[in-house]
SELUM-776365 format. One record per residue (C-alpha): x, y, z. Coordinates in Angstrom, 3 decimals. Example, Ala and Ser with C-alpha at 12.3 -4.5 7.8 and 13.67 -1.06 7.14 Angstrom:
BEGIN
<<12.300,-4.500,7.800>>
<<13.670,-1.060,7.140>>
This chain:
BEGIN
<<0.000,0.000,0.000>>
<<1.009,3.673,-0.969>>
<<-0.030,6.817,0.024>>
<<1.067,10.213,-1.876>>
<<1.524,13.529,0.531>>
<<2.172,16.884,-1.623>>
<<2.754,19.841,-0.173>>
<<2.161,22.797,-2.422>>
<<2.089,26.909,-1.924>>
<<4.437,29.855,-2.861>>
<<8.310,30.094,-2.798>>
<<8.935,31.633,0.232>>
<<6.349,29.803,1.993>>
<<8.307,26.923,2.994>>
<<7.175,24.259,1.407>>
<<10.701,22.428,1.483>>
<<11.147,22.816,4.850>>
<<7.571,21.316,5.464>>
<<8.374,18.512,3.294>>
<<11.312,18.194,5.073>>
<<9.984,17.210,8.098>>
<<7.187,15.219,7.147>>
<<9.715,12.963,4.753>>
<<11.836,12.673,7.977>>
<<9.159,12.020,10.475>>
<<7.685,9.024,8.258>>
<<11.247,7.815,7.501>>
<<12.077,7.427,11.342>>
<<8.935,5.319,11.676>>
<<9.797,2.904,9.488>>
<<7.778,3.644,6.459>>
<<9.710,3.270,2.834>>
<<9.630,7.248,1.796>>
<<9.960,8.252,-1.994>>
<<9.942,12.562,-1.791>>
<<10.722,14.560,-4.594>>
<<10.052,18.504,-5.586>>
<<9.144,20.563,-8.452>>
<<10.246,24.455,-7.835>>
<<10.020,27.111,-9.849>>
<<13.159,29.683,-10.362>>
<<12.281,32.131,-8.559>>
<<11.989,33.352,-4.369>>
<<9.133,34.393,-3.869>>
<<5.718,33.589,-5.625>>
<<4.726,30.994,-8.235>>
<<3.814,27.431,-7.208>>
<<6.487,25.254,-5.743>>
<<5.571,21.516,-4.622>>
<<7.077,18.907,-2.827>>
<<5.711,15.537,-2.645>>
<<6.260,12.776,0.081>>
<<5.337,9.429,-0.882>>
<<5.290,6.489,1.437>>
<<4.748,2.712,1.637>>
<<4.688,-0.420,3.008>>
<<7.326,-1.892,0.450>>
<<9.951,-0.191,-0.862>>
<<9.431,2.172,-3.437>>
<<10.986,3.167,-7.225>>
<<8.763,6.611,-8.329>>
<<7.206,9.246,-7.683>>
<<2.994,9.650,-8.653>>
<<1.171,11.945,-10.214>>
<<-2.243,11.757,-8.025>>
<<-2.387,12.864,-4.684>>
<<-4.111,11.028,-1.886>>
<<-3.831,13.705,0.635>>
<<-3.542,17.544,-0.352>>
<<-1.765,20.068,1.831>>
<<-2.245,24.076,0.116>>
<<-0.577,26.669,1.739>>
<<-2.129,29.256,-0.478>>
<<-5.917,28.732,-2.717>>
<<-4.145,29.257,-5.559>>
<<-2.030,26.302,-5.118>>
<<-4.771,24.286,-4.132>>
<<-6.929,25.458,-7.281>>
<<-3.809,23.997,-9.654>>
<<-3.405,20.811,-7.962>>
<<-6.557,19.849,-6.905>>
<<-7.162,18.420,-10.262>>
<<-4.236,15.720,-9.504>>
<<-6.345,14.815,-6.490>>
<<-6.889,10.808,-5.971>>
<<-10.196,9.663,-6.106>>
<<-11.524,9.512,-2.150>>
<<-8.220,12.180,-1.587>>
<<-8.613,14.693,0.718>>
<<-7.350,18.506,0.505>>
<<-6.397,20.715,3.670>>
<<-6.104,24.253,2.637>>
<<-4.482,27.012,5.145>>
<<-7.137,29.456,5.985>>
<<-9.939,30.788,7.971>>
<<-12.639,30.185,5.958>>
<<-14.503,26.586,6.202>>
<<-17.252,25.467,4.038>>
<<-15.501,23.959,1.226>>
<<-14.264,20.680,0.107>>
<<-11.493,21.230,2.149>>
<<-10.308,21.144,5.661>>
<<-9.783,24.364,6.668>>
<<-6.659,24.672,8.591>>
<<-5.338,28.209,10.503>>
<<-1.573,27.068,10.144>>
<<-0.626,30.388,11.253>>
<<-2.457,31.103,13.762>>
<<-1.895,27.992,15.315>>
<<1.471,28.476,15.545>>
<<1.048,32.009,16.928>>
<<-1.010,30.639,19.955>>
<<2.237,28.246,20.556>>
<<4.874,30.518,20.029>>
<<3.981,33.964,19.551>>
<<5.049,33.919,15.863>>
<<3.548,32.416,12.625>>
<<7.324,31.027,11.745>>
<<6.496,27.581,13.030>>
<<3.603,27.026,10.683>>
<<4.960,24.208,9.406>>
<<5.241,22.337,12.381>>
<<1.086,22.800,12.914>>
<<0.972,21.628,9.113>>
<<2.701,18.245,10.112>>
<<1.004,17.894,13.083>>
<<-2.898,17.889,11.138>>
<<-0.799,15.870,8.154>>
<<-0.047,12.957,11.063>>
<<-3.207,13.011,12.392>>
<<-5.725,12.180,9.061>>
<<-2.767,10.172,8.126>>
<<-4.055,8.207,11.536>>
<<-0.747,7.929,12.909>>
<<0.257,9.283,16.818>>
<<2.438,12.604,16.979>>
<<5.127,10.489,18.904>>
<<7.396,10.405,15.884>>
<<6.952,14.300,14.319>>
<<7.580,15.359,18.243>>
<<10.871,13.589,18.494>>
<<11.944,15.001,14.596>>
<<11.272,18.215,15.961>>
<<12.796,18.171,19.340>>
<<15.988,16.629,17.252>>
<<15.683,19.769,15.020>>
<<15.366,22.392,17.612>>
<<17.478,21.252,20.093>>
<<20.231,23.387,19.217>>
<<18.051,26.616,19.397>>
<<16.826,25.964,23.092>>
<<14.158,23.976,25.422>>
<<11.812,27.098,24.253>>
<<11.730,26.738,20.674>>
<<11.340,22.812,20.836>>
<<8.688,23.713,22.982>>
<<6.877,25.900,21.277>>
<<6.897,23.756,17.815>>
<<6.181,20.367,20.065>>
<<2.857,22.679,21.421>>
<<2.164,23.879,17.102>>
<<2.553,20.114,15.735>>
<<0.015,19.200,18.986>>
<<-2.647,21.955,17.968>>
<<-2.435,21.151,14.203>>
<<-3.143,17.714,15.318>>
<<-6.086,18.524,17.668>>
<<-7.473,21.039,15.181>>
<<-8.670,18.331,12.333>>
<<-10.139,16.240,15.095>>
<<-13.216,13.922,13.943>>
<<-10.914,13.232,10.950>>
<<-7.939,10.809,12.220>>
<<-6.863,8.295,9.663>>
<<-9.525,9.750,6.749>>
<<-6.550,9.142,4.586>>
<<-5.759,5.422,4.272>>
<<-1.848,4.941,5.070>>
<<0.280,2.368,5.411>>
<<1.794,0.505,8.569>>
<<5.299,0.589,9.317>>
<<7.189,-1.685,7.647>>
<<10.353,-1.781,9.401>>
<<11.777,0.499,6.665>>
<<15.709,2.297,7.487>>
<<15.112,5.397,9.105>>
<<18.191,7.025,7.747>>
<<17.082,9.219,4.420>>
<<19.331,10.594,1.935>>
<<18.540,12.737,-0.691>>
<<21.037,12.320,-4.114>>
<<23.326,15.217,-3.704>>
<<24.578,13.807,-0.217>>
<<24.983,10.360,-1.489>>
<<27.428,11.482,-4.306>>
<<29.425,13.905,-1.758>>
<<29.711,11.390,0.435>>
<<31.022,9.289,-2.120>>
<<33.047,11.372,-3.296>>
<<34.935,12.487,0.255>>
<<35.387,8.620,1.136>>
<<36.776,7.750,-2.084>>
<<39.246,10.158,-0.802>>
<<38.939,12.907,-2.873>>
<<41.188,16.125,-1.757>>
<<40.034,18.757,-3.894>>
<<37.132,20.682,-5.288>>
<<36.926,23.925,-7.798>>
<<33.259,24.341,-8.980>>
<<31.445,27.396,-10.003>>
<<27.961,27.125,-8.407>>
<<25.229,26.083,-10.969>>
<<21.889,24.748,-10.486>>
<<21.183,21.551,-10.108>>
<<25.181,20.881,-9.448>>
<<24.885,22.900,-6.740>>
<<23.448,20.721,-3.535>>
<<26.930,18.662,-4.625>>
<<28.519,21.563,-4.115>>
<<26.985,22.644,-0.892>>
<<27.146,18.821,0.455>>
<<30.799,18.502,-0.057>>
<<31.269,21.768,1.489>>
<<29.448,20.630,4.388>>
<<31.642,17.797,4.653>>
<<35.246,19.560,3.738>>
<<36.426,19.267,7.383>>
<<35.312,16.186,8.591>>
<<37.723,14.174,5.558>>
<<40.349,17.239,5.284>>
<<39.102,18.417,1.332>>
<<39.495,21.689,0.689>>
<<36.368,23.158,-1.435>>
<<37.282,26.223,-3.109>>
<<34.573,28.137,-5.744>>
<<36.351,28.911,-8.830>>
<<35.968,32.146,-10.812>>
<<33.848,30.924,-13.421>>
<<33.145,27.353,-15.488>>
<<36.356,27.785,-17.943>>
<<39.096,27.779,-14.299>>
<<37.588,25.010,-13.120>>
<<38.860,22.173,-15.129>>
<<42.166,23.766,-15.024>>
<<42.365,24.023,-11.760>>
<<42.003,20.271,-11.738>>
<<44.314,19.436,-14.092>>
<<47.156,21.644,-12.011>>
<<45.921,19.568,-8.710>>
<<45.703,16.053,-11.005>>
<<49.451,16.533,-12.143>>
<<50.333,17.166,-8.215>>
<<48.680,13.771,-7.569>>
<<45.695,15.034,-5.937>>
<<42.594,13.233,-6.109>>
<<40.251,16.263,-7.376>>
<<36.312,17.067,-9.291>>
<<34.460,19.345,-10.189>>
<<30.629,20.212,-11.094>>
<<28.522,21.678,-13.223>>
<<25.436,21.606,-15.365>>
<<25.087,21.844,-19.008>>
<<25.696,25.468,-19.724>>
<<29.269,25.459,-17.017>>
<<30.314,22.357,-19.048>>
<<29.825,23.674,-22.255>>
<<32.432,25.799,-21.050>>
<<34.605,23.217,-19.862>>
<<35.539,21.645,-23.305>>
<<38.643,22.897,-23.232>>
<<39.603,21.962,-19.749>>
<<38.623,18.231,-20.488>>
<<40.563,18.398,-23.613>>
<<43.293,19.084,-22.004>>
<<43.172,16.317,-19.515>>
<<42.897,13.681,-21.951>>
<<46.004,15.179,-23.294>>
<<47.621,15.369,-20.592>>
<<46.401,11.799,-19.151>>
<<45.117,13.019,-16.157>>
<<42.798,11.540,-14.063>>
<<39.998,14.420,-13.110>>
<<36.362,13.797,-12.239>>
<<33.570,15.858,-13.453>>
<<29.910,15.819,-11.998>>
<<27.389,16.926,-14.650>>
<<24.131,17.484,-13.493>>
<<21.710,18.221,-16.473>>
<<18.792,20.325,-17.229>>
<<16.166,21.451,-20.260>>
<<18.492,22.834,-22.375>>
<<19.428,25.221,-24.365>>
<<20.576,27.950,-23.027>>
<<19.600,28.811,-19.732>>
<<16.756,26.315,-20.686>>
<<14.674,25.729,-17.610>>
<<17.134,25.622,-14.746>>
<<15.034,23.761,-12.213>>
<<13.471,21.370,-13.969>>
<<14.910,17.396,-15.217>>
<<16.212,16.445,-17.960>>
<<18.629,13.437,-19.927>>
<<19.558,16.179,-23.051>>
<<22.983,16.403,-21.786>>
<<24.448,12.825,-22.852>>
<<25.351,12.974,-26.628>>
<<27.355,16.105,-25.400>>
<<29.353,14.400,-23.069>>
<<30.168,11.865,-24.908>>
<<31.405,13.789,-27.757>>
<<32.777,16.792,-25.641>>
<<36.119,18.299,-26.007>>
<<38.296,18.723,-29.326>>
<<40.383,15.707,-30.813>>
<<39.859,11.946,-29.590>>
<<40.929,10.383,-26.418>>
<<39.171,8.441,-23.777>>
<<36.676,9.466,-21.565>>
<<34.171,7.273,-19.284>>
<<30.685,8.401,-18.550>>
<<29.094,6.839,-15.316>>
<<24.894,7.735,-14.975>>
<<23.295,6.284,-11.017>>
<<20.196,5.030,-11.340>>
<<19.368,5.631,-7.443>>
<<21.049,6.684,-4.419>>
<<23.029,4.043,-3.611>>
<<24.675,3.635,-7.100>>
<<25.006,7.554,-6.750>>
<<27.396,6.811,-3.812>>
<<28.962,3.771,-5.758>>
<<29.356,4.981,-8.977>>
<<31.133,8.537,-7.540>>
<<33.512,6.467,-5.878>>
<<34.289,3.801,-9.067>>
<<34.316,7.235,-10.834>>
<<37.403,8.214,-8.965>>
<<38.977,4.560,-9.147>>
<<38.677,4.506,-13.006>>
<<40.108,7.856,-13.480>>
<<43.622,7.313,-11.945>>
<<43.498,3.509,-12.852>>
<<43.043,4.578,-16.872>>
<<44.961,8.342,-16.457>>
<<41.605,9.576,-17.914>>
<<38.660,12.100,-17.488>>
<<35.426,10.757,-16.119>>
<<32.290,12.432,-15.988>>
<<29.678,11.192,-13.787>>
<<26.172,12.299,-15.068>>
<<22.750,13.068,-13.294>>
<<20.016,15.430,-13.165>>
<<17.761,17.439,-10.968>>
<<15.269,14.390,-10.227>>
<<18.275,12.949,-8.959>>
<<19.971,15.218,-6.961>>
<<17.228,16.195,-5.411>>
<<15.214,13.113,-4.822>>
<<15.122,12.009,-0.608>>
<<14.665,8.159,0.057>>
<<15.342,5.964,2.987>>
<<18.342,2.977,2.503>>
<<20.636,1.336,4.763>>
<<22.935,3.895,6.127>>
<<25.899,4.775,3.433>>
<<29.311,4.209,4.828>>
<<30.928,7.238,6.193>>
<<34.233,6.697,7.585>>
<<36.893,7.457,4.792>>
<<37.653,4.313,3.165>>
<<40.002,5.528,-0.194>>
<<39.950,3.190,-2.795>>
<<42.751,2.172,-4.676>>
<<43.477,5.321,-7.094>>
<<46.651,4.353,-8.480>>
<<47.499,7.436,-7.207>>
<<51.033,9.035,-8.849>>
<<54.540,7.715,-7.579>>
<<56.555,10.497,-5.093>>
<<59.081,9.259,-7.969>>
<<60.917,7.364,-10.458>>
<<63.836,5.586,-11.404>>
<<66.397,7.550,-12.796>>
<<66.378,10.767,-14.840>>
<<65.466,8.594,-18.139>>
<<61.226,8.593,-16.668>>
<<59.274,9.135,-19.619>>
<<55.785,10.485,-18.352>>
<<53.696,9.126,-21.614>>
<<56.090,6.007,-22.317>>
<<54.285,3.573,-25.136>>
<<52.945,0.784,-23.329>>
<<50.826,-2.417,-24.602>>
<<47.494,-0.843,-21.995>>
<<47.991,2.544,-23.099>>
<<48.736,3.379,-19.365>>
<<52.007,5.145,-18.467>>
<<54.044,5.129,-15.523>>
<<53.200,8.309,-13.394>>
<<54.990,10.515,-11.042>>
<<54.800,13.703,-9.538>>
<<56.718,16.659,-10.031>>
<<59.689,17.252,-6.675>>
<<60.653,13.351,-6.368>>
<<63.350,12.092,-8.011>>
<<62.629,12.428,-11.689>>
<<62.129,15.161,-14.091>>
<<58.338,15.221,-14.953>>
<<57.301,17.194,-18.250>>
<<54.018,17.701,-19.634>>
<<53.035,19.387,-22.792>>
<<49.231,20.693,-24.113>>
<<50.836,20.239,-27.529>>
<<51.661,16.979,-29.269>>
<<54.534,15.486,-27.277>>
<<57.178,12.668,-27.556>>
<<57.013,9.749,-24.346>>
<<59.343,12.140,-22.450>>
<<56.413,15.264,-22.431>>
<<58.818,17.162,-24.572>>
<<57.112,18.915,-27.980>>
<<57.160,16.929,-30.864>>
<<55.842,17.284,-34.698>>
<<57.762,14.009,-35.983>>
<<54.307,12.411,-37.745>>
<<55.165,9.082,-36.416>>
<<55.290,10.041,-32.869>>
<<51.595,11.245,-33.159>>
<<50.653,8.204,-34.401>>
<<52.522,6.469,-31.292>>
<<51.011,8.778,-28.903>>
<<47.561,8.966,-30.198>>
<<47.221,4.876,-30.285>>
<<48.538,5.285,-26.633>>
<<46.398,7.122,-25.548>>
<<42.995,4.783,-27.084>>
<<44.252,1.570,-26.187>>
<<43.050,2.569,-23.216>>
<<39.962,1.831,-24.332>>
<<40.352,-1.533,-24.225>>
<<41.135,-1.611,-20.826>>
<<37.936,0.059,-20.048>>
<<35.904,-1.981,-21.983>>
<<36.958,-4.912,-19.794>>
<<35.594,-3.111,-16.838>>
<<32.321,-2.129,-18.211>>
<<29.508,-2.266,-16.014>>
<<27.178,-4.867,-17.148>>
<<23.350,-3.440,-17.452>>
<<20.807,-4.305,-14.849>>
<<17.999,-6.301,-15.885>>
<<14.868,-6.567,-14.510>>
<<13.499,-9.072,-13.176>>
<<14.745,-11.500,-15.904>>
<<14.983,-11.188,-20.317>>
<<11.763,-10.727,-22.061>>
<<10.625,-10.079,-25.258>>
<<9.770,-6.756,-24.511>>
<<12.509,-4.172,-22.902>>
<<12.611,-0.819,-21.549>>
<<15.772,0.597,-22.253>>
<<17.213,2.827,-19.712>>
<<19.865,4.823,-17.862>>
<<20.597,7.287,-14.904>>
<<17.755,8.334,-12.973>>
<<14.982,6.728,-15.146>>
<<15.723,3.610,-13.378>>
<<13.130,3.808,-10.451>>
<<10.355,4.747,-12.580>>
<<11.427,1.316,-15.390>>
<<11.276,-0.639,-12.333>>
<<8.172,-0.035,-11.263>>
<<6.560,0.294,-14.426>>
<<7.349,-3.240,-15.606>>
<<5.920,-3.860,-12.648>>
<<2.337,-2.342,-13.749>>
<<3.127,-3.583,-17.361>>
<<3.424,-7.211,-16.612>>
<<0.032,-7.645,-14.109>>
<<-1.408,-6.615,-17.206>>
<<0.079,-9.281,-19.105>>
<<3.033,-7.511,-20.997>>
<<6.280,-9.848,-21.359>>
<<8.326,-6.967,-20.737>>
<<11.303,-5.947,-18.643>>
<<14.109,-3.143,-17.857>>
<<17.760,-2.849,-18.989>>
<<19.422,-0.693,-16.720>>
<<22.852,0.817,-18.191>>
<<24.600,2.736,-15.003>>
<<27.984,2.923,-17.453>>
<<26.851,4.777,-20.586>>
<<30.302,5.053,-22.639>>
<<32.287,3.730,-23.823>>
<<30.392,0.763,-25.292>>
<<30.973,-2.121,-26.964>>
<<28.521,-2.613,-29.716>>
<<29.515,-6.689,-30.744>>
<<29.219,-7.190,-26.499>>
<<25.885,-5.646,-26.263>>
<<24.006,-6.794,-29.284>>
<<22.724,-10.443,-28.523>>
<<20.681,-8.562,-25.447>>
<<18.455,-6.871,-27.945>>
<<18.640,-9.429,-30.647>>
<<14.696,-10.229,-31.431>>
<<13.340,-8.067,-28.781>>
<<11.341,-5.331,-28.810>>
<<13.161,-2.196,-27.522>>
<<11.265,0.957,-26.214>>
<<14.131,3.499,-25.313>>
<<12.983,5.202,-22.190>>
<<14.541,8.580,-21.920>>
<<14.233,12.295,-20.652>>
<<15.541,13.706,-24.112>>
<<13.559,14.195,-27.289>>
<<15.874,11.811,-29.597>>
<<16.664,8.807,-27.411>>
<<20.350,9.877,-27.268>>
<<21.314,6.790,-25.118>>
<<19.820,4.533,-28.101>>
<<21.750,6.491,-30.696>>
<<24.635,5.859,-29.069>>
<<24.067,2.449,-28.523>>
<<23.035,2.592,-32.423>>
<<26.332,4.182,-32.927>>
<<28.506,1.283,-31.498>>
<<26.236,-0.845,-34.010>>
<<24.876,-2.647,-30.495>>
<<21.033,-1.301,-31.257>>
<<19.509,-1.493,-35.084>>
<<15.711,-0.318,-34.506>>
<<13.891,0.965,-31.386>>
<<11.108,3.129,-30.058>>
<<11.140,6.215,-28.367>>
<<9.094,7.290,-25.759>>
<<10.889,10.568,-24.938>>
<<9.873,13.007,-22.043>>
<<11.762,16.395,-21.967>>
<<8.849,19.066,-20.675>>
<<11.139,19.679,-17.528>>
<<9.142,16.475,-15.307>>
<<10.737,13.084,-14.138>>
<<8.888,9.947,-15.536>>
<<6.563,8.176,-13.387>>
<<5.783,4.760,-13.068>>
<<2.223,5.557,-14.508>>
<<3.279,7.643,-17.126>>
<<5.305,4.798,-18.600>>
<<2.803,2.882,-18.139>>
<<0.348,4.840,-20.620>>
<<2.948,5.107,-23.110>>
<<3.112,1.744,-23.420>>
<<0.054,0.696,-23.840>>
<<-1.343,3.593,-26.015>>
């Protein structure tokens, strides 16, 4: 059983924070929580909403109906309430009663506790537990944990607003059907955390990003966590430094990223260019959005991939790493950092706003640095005859670090194995085949696609966030009958076309994506793994759902 909780009202309002709490209050009761948002880019005004979702199993999307409808403003309430679930119920935050709504004095209830309308919210959560039919034991101990730090008056005051929300929509305990605990993990994460963290226990030493949205809660996160595993998190001028930056750190042996969205990266073509000249190992988190332009810079979107994969000027390897969910988010950061220095090459790790933002409950990440084996650069090397880009059978050179023994050049122009210039035409040729027999290499470690539950002759194809809402639509798909199922790619290039091919081989392949040309399948198309597929694109600024899959298919 499911039950769907948005929260909607104006920026400024505090919607997230309300959110917030409920998605934390339901998490430490042991219900499976799925929350997400949808924000418009602006402060104040407009109509922001955040949705909680929760369940007695765990859950893989987001829905589009509402069982239970919290307004903080009419206008809010007129634009949703055509999402509401049949039997839903809508609480709206006024004064004036009489409609098909429970009216709800948020503010003034929070005025009687406290003295000031600022801990509406917690009155909100309070009515929100109580149709739910659940006790206020839970939201009380999420609040005192809150606002412990601000004094025994404060926790007071919001433990007396969540009580009088609750009292004030008595008569209507548990209206809204919702599920029982289910023994879920209390400990919620939303995607931006799970890639920092994944990024500082990888051991990563170094960050120069120029704050873009939806990059940015990375950003923030790692900041958060710079002391705690001894990084140093420094905002760069602008998008075009950044990658520079990294290269200067990479060639002092420091483990270092960056992020971005589509617009920074755009401007970091260059910069990655000259890593894979250079053969360093940097990491780059791209975050994408509706595109182009400033596009719609709160709002989802997969348009970014065909970009990335192509980015930069001349050819040289580059690995592109796409989570499906928050715990690959954590993996994936962390192989993104091992394949980098093990391969000497860039490696972009891609997501998106549903991603980032997107809060669920899992078993608690691991959060005690734990640094992975980076082939991290020699102090030195033998003797002053170290070549940095020696010709080796991998493609992989030895690597040291400038102030040890040997004499380390690098060059942004065509070079010989020692780093010093060369335009001898045969020496390109050496250097260039160096460099993409590195390829190989990769290929050997590529991340075998996810299917699920087992082959049929009907597949979604999918990647990054899209996962959760495959999963669960094969889910409504086959109780209707459909022999269908989900391939999962979390490693999105390179790819090995003659590998991948028998898996769609006499199957019927619907590309999934949030992108208007299935830029995943051309790719796949590209390494002649795909011949013929359908689209069923989705790139007006929402995530898929589950449902919305669902109708695609079957229309």
């Amino acid at each position: 059983m499911t039950t769907n909780i948005r929260i909607c009202g104006a920026a400024g309002q505090g919607v997230q924070s309300f959110g917030d709490l409920l998605a934390r209050t339901f998490a430490s009761m042991g219900l499976h929580v799925f929350a997400t948002q949808s924000y418009l880019s602006r402060i104040r005004g407009g109509i922001n909403s955040y949705d909680v979702r929760i369940g007695s199993e765990e859950l893989f999307s987001s829905a589009r109906k509402t069982d239970l409808l919290v307004a903080l403003n009419r206008e809010s309430m007129e634009q949703e309430k055509a999402n509401l679930a049949l039997n839903g119920v809508m609480i709206l935050n006024t004064a004036e009663s009489g409609g098909n709504y429970l009216a709800l004095q948020m503010d003034k209830l929070a005025q009687a506790a406290g003295g000031t309308a600022r801990m509406a919210n917690s009155a909100g959560a309070g009515a929100v537990v109580s149709v739910l039919g659940y006790d206020l034991d839970a939201l009380h101990k999420c609040l005192t944990e809150e606002f412990s730090k601000k004094g025994r008056d404060i926790v007071e005051q919001n433990l007396d607003a969540a009580s009088r929300g609750y009292r004030a929509v008595a008569g209507h305990e548990g209206l809204v059907r919702a599920p029982k605990p289910a023994g879920a993990p209390s400990t919620l994460y939303d995607g931006s955390t799970a890639i920092a963290i994944g990024a500082a226990t990888a051991g990563v030493k170094i960050v120069f990003s120029y704050p873009m949205t939806p990059s940015s809660g990375v950003l923030t996160a790692l900041a958060g966590l710079s002391h705690k595993y001894g990084m140093v998190v420094e905002q760069a001028e602008d998008e075009i430094a950044a990658p520079n930056l990294l290269c200067g750190a990479a060639f002092a042996g420091v483990p270092a990223m960056t992020t971005t969205s589509g617009g920074g990266f755009a401007l970091m073509a260059e910069g990655l260019s000259l890593a894979g000249m250079l053969e360093l190992p940097i990491v780059i988190f791209l975050s994408m959005r509706p595109g182009p332009a400033t596009g719609m810079p709160t709002r989802t979107a997969q348009g970014d991939l065909a970009f990335a994969a192509h980015a930069g000027h001349g050819e040289f390897p580059k690995i592109i790493l796409a989570p499906g969910d928050l715990r690959q988010a954590f993996d994936l950061t962390r192989h993104a950092f091992e394949l980098a220095h093990k391969f000497q090459t860039p490696v972009i790790l891609v997501a998106d706003q549903f991603l980032t933002d997107l809060q669920k409950n899992i078993p608690a990440l691991p959060d005690a640095p734990d640094y992975i084996n980076l082939h991290l650069a020699k102090k030195s090397a033998p003797g002053k005859a170290y070549e940095r880009y020696l010709v080796t059978d991998n493609g992989v050179s030895p690597r040291a670090v400038p102030g040890g023994d040997s004499y380390v050049v690098s060059a942004s122009d065509m070079h010989a194995e020692g780093g010093h210039l060369s335009e001898d035409f045969n020496v390109q040729i050496a250097l260039q085949d160096k460099r993409m027999r590195k390829i190989t290499g990769i290929l050997n470690e590529f991340i075998k696609p996810e299917i699920y539950p087992e082959p049929a002759g009907e597949i979604l194809l999918c990647w990054g966030s899209t996962y959760g809402p495959c999963r669960a639509a094969v889910n409504l798909l086959r109780a209707r009958g459909r022999d269908v199922c989900m391939v999962h790619f979390p490693m999105v290039w390179p790819l090995d076309g003659a590998a991948l091919a028998p898996l769609f081989e006499g199957r019927r392949v619907i590309a999934v994506e949030g992108n208007g040309t299935g830029q995943f399948a051309l790719l796949l198309r590209q390494a002649g793994a795909l011949r013929e597929f359908s689209l069923l694109p989705r790139y007006d600024g929402l995530p898929f759902t589950a449902e919305f899959i669902e109708t695609e298919v079957l229309s």
